[in-house]
N, C-alpha and C positions, 0 to 999 in steps of 0.2 A: 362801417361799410359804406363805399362809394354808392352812386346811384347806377353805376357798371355792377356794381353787386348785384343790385336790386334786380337789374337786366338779364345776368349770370345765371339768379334765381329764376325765373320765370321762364326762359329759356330751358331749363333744366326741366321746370315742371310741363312744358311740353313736349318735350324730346321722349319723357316720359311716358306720359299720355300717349303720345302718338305709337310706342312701341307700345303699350297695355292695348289700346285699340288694334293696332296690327294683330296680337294675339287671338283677343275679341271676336275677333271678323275670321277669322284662320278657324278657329273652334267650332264657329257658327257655318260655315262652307262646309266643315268635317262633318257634320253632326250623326248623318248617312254612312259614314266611313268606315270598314268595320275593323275594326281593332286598331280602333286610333284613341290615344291616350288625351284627353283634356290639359290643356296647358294654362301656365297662368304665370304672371309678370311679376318676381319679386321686388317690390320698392324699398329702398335703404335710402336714410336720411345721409347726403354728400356730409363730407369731411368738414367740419367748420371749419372759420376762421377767426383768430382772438385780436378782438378790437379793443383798445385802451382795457385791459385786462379783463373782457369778457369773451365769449364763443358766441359766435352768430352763425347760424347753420346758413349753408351755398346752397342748397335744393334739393332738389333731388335725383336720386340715379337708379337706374336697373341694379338689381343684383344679380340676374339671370332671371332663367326661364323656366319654373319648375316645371316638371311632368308628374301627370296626379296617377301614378303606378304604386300597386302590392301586388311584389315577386311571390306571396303566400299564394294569393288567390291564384295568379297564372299559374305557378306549380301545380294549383288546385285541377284549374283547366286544364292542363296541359294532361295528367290522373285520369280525368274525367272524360277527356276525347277521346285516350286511348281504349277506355271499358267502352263511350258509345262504336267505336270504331269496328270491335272486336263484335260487341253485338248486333250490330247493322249486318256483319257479313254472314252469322249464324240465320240470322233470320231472312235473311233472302236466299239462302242456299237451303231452305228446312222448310220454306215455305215452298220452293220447287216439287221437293220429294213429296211434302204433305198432297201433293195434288196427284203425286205417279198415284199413291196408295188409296186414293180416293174412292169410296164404297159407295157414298152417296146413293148412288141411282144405280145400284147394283149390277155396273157392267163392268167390275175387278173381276182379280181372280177368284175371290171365292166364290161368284155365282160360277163360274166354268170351272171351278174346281170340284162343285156340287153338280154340276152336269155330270161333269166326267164319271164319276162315282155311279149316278143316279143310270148312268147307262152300261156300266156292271151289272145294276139291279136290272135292267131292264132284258140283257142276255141272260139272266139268272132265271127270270119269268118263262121267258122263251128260247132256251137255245138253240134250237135248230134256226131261229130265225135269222134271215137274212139281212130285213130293212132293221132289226137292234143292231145286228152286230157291225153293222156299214155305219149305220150312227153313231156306233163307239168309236169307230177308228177317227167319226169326222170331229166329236165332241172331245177325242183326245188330242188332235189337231187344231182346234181353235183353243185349249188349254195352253199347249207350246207356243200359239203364237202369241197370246197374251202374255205371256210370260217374256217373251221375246222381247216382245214392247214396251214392256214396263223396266227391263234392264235394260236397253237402247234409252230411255228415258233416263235412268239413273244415270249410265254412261257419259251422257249428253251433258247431260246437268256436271258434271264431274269436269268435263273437258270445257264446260263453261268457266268453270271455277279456274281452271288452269289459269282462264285466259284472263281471267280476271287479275291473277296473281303477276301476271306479267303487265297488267296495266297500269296495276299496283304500284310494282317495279319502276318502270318509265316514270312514272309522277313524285317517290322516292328522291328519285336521280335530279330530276328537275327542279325541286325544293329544295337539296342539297346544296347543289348548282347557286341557287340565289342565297341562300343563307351565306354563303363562300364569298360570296362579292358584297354581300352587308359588313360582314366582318371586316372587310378591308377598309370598307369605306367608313367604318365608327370608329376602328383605332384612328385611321388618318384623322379625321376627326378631332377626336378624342386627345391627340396627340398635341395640341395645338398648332396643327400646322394650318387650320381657316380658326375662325373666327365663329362660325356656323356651330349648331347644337348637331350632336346627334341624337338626341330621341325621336326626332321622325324616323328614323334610319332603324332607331332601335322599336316601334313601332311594329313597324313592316317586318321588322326579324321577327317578332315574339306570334307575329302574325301565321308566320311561316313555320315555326317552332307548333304554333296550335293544328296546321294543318298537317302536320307530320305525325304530329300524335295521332291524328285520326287515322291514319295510314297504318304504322308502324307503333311497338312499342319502344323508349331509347331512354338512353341517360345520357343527362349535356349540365357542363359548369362551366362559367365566364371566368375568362384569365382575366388578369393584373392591366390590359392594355384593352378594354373591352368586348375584343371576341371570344367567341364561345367554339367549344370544343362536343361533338353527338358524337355516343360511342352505343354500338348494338355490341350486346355481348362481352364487353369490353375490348373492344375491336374500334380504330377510329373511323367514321364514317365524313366528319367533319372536321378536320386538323385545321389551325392559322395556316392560310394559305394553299390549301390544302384539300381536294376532296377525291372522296373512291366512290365508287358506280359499284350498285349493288347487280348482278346475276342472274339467271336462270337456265337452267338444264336439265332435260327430263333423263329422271331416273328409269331402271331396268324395269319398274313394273308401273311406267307411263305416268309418273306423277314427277311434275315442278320440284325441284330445288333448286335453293336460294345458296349464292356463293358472294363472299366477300374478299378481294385479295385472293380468289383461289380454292379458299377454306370454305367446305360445308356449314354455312352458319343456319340452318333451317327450322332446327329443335330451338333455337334462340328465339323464335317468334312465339309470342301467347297474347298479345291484345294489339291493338288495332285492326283494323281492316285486314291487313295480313295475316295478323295471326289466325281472327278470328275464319281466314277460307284456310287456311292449312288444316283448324280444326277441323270446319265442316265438313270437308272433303276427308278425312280421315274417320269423321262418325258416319260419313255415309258408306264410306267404301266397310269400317268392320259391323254395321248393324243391319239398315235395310235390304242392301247387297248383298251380303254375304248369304245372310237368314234367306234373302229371295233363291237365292243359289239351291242354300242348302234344302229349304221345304223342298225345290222343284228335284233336287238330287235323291231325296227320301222316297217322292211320290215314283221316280225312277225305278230306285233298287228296289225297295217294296214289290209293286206289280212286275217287275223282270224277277225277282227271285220265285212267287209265286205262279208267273205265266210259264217259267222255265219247267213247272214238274207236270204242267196241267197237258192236254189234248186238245186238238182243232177238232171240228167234224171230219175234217181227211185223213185221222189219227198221226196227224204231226205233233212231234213234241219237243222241248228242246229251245225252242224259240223265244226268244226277248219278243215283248209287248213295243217297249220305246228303244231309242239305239242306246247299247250300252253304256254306264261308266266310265272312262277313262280318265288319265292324270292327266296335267300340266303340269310343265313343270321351270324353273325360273333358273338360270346360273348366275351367281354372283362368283365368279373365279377366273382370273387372270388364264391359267392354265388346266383345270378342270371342266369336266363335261360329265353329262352324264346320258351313258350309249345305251340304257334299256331302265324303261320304267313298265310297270304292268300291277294290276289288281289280280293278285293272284288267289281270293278268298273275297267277294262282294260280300259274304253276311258277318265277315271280322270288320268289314268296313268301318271307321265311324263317319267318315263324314267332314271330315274335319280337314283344315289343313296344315302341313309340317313343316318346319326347319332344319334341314342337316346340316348343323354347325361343326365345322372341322376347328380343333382345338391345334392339332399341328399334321401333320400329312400323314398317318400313320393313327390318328384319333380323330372321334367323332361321338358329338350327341346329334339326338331327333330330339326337336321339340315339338309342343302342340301349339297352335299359334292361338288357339281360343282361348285355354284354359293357364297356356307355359307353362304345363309340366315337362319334365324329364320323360320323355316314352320307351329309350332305349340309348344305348351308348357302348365303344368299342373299342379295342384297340389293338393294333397291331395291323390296321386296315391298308392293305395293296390295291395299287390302281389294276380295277377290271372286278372288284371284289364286288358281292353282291349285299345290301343292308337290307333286312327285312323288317316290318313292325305292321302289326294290325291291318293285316290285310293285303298288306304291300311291297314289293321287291324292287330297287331301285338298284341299279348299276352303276357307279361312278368312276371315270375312269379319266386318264390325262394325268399332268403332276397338279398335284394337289401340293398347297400351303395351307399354315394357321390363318385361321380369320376366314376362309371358303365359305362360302354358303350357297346353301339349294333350296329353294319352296317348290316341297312338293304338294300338288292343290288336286284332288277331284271335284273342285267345282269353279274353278275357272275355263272358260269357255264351254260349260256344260248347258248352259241353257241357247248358247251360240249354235251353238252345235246339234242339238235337241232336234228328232224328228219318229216320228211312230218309225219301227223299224217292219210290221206287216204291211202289206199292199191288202191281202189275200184276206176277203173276210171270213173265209172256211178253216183258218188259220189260228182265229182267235181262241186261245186254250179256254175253253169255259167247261170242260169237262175234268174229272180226276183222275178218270181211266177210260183208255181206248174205246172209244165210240163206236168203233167199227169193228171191233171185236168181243168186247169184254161189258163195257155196262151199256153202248147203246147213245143214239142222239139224243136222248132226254136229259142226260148227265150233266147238272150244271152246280156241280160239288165245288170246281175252283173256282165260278165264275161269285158264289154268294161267298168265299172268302178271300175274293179281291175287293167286292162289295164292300166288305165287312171293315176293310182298310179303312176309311172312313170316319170310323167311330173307336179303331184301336188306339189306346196309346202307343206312341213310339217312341224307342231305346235314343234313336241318335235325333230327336227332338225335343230330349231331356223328359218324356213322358207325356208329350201333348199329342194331340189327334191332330193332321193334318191342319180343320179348320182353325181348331184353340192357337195353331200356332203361327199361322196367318193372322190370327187377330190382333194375336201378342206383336207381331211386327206392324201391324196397321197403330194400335192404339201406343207403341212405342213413336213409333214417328209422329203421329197426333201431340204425343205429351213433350217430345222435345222442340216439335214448332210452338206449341204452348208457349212453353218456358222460354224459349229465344224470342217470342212475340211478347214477353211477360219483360224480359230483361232488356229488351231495346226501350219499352217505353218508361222503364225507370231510370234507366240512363239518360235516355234525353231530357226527361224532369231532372234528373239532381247536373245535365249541362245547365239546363235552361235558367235553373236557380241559379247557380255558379254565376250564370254570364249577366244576372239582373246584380248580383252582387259586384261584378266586377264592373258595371255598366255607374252603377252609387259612387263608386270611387274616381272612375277613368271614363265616365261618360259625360260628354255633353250637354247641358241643361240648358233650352233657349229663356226659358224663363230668367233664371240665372248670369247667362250670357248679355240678354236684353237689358238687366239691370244694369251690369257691369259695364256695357256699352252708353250707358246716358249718366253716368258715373263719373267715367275716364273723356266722355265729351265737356262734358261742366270744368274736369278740370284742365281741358284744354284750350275751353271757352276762358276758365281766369285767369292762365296763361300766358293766351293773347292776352287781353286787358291789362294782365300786370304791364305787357313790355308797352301796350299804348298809353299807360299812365307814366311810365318811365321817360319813353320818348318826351311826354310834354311836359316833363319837369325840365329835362333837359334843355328843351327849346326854350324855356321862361330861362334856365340860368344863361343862354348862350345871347338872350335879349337883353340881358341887364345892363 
């Protein structure tokens, strides 16, 4: 080998250097970076060349640029986002309601559900009197409005969540968006059309692929040309080239769904952020809503069924205590309606609320929406016909098809709507027979077995008393903010693991770096020297 070799050589080994330091310094900038992958300069000994029949190696060269990445571990993360995701949204939506239901400092409803009661007993002591029975109507009046408040609250919290789901959405759409323009830019790439690496490129994607997990739950595989393909549901959300804008439209009974291409994709959600406010808003609307409904709907029929037999002091009888029961009621039906609903029997009540699912125009079941039993079912059903079941008469009428549906609810807009229906506190039935004829103003026979309401079990409370089953709904929501409190912080521990493991592999070490850095200088330092020892060899041959 010439002394041009020699020059060739050393030339190589800085050219070298100087790309390993470039690296070096790139890693050491990133170090702050979050989900940037550590890089590192493969060196391969150049091609020899065979001099009087031996190989003398020419220097050395790049082999590329590896990137220090396990697809295991990001899968891992990518697993592990979607459970913190799904749990962050549990527990911020559970810790709202834990706070409606708040006893703490006993100004919930069971202290004014124990008033309410307590001033039963107290027309019970005295009923001719005046200032009890003005009290009862006031202490059943700050009952209703508590109640009021506390479902305005759950509402709130609900419409929160809505809004959350659509922020969701938007941030979805925008990650989409950019994963869509990475792809292009890594085949190109990739393709060899520059000369450029894509792992920075792929980087920022796996980056974006982590914060979508957080969001959203999905499945995504990289084609053959290095873009990647997100599909929810198996539905593509991210095609080569390609992207769809996920949805929102509120349904018939005021709750977000999510549309893809058109299609109801919204049962397709279980983790992430999404799924997990789909969940919550779904355990709040069938547990502490529902049950708030129902207790304040029992505390209703109860005292109207017993104020209805009882006597005022003016021997009025007849009279609802609160305003009565009524339905609500929902259509799901293109051409269906339905032109009379009514409680035609309060003590067949249960309380509950129904489904009338039309099988074809001409049949129908009721379901129970608590339990999903079968309650009844029909056939040969005409528009204008009348459905009857527990309590209840329902009119449907218009053309009906298969797939129709109805919810029918006595406890939607029942606490809305909720108001003492006496003005008159001469009115209050605390008697069992006519006062003013028969047993006399002392009579306070209904008034101690409205009292008595209190401490009975009741049928459409599954057998609890009033208070036991306010409890039951206080210590239910208690134990499910628990556990969503209990399940976010084990989630972020087995992220926070994940991400120190994936940090060992794909993280930046300046220690490391710093070494590598006085390393790749030394041998850019010999380098040079080689080529200044080269030159003045040269200059002695060119002097001879």
């Amino acid at each position: 080998m010439s002394l041009f070799g020699i020059l060739d050589s050393a030339k190589s080994a800085i050219f070298a250097s100087q790309t390993a330091l470039n690296v070096v310094s790139n890693n050491i900038a990133n170090i702050n970076t979050p989900g940037y992958s550590r890089h590192e300069v493969i060196l391969e000994v150049a091609n020899p060349v065979q001099v009087r029949g031996d190989f003398i190696g020419r220097g050395v060269q790049s082999g590329g640029i590896r990137r220090h990445y396990d697809k295991f571990l990001h899968l891992q993360i990518i697993g592990q986002n979607q459970s913190f995701g799904r749990s962050f949204a549990l527990d911020q939506g559970l810790q709202t309601i834990e706070q409606v239901f708040n006893e703490a400092r006993d100004l919930g409803l069971a202290n004014y559900m124990k008033d309410y009661f307590n001033a039963w007993h107290d027309v019970s002591n005295n009923p001719e009197g005046q200032p009890e029975r003005t009290a009862l109507i006031h202490k059943a009046r700050t009952l209703i409005q508590t109640a009021k408040q506390m479902e305005n609250d759950i509402l709130d919290t609900m419409k929160y969540i809505n809004s959350d789901i659509d922020n969701v959405i938007q941030d979805i759409n925008s990650i989409t968006s950019k994963i869509n323009v990475l792809n292009e830019k890594i085949s190109l790439l990739e393709a060899g059309l520059t000369e450029k690496n894509a792992s920075y490129f792929r980087d920022q994607r796996d980056t974006l692929l982590n914060e979508l997990a957080e969001l959203t739950d999905y499945s995504w595989f990289e084609l053959s040309d290095g873009q990647i393909s997100v599909l929810i549901d198996g539905r593509g959300l991210v095609n080569p080239g390609e992207t769809y804008n996920l949805s929102t439209q509120f349904d018939q009974e005021g709750k977000k769904r999510i549309y893809l291409r058109g299609v109801d994709i919204t049962a397709s959600f279980t983790n992430g952020k999404l799924g997990g406010y789909l969940s919550v808003r779904d355990d709040i609307e069938a547990t502490p809503l529902v049950n708030l409904r129902k207790l304040m709907a029992s505390v209703v029929k109860e005292t109207n069924l017993l104020h209805n037999s009882g006597y005022g002091l003016d021997g009025s009888t007849g009279n609802d205590f609160f305003s009565p029961l009524s339905l609500n009621n929902l259509e799901k039906s293109l051409g269906g309606y339905i032109s009379a609903s009514s409680i035609t029997d309060i003590s067949a009540l249960t309380l509950d609320e129904y489904d009338i699912n039309f099988t074809s125009a001409s049949s129908y079941e009721v379901y129970n929406r608590r339990t999903s039993t079968l309650v009844t079912s029909g056939t040969g059903f005409s528009a204008g016909d009348t459905i009857s079941f527990e309590g209840i008469d329902v009119t449907v009428d218009g053309t009906l098809a298969a797939e129709d549906s109805f919810l029918i609810s006595p406890l939607r807009g029942l606490i809305h709507n909720l108001d003492t229906a006496l003005t008159d506190p001469q009115q209050v039935a605390a008697a069992e027979s006519d006062p003013t004829t028969i047993s006399g103003p002392g009579d306070n026979l209904n008034a101690v077995t409205i009292a008595g309401l209190a401490t009975t079990g009741n049928s459409d409370l599954s057998g609890a008393t009033f208070e036991d089953y306010y409890e039951g709904i206080v210590t239910t929501v208690g134990t499910m903010s628990k556990a969503a409190a209990d399940g976010l912080s084990y989630d972020d521990n087995v992220r926070f693991e994940l991400e120190k493991k994936r940090d060992a592999v794909s993280g930046v070490s300046l220690d490391e770096e710093a070494a590598n850095l006085i390393r790749f200088q030394r041998a850019y330092e010999a380098g040079a020297r080689m080529i200044r020892v080269t030159d003045e060899l040269l200059e002695t041959i060119l002097n001879l």
